[in-house]
Structure formats: C-alpha cells, structure tokens
C-alpha positions, 0 to 999 in steps of 0.5 A: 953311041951318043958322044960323052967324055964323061959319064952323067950318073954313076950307073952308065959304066956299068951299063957300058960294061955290062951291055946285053950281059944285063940280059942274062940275070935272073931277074931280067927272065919274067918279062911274060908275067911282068908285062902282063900285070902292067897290061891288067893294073894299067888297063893297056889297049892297043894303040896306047901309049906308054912312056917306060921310064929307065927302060934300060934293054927295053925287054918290057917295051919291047913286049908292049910293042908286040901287043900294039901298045905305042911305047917310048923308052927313055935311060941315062944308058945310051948303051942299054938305048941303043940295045934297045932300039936294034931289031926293035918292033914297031911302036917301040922307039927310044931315048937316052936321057936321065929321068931328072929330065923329066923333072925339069933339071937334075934333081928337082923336087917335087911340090917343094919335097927336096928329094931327087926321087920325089923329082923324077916321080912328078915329072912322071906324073906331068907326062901321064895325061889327065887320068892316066896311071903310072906303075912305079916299082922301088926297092923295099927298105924293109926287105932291104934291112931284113935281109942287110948282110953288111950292116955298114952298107946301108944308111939308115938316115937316106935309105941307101943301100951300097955295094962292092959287085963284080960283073961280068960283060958280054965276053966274061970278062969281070970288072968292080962296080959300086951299086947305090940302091935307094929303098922305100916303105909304102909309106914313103912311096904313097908320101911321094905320090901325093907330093907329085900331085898323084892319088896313090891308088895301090901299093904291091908287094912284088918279086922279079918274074913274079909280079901279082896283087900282094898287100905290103910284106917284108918277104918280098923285094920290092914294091910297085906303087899304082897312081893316078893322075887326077882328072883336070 
C-alpha cells in the first residue's frame, strides 16, 4: 500500500473498504462483452498499447492483456492497483494516480474550459498518439434525471448527482459512504472532446455488461464517447 495519512479524493475510502468486494456488483460482471466492444470500436491488435484511465481492479485490463494488447492501468486507489496488479497477466502493469495527473495538476482545464473533467479528458487526449482513439464512458444525465428517486440529490446547475449508500466489504461488513456521480448529455461530452483537442467520432448509449452501438436514449445509463486524436 502506497503511504498516505490522508486520502486525496473522497473515493479512495471507499475503494479501502470495498477491496475485492467491488468485484461482486452486477455491473462489474460483463467484462467478455465490454471488452470485446473496446476490441472492435478501438481497432485493438496485439502488441497495442492502451493506457486504461480509473482502471480500478483492472477486470478490463486484465482482459486486454490476455488478448496480447500492452496495457497501463492507472487509480486514485492504491488499494483497487494493488488488486490489480496481483496474479497480473503479462502486458498488464499498474499505477495508483489521480487522472488530474494526467492534465498537468488537479483540475486543470482543458483549452481554457474551466472544468475538472474537461482536464482529465484532455491529458487523455495528450498520452493517445497522433491518431489514436479514446473511448470515454460517462454517466447519462438524462437517465439520471429520468429516473432521480431524491429530487434534492441532484444539482441541476453542476450535473451531480449525491447519494447516502451502505456497502459491504470483503467480510460483510457494512459501512456509509457519500457517492458523488458527475452525469453528462452527449452534447457536453461531444463540447469536451472538441475542447481537449479530440474529433468526437460517436457517442453510444450504453448498459454495464451490455455495451453495443446505440444511438443517444434515455433508456440507458451511460454513454461511451469515441474520439480521436488528430493526426500531427
């Protein structure tokens, strides 16, 4: 475990209690599919490499590796790296760090968009080679709202949504947890593409476990953006 006295995103607590528990939830079972989809829209070979941004226990790294696809996981959780990294396949190595890192410092913004998400998606976009891709997934604001069961849990004028949950760690045992869930229209994601310097290509209406080529709904949970980079 990496040494911290304390945590650098509300999240990596969570992750702590969680541990390989994380890996019992439904929408972590759809690895095959998900996998083969970023396999297909992303044009994977072997000998590829991928950089997998959030990776967490590395379930879709871990995949690629399998298929000979060279793959970097980073997280903010050491304890999700270190998951990770156990019993790893070979082309599969891994990195605790925040995805602001990759933006040049916490919150950056993107091409003078003053948005922390924007920041992370356009030091994304600086690691892809010149044409390379990156396949984003993001919550629907949409399905968000469509389906809000706390009206005052959601702010309209950010787009997050935030939750009160009990979850269970690796012995059963429970503890509460705030979840701060920042949700997106196609729009926006196609807004913050252009802004990190990205020709958005295709934006999919996707479920976990389920990830096929859908034109925008508000049926489905999230949405997976598909960018490129252009070519120098």
């Amino acid at each position: 475990m990496g040494d911290r006295s304390e945590p650098d995103h509300w999240f990596e607590p969570l992750a702590d209690h969680l541990g390989a528990a994380y890996l019992r939830y439904s929408f972590t079972k759809g690895t095959a599919n998900e996998v083969a989809f970023l396999v297909d829209a992303l044009g994977l070979e072997p000998g590829v490499r991928v950089l997998d941004v959030g990776c967490g226990p590395g379930r879709h790294a871990r995949a690629l590796a399998e298929r000979g696809v060279r793959v970097h996981g980073v997280d903010i959780s050491q304890r999700f790296v270190d998951l990770a990294a156990d019993g790893a396949p070979d082309g599969a190595t891994f990195e605790r760090m925040d995805g602001f890192g990759l933006a040049g410092g916490a919150g950056a913004p993107a091409a003078g968009l003053d948005d922390p998400d924007g920041g992370i998606l356009a030091g994304m976009a600086r690691a892809l080679r010149p044409g390379g891709r990156v396949l984003l997934s993001a919550f629907s604001a949409y399905f968000q709202v469509r389906y809000l069961e706390d009206a005052d849990a959601f702010d309209a004028a950010t787009g997050v949504n935030h939750e009160r949950t009990t979850i269970k760690d690796e012995q059963g045992v429970d503890a509460d947890h705030d979840l701060w869930t920042s949700c997106f229209t196609p729009r926006e994601l196609r807004l913050l593409a252009r802004a990190a310097g990205l020709v958005p290509e295709e934006v999919w209406s996707v479920t976990p476990g389920d990830y096929a080529r859908r034109p925008p709904d508000l049926d489905h949970p999230e949405f997976l953006l598909l960018g490129r980079r252009p070519p120098s």
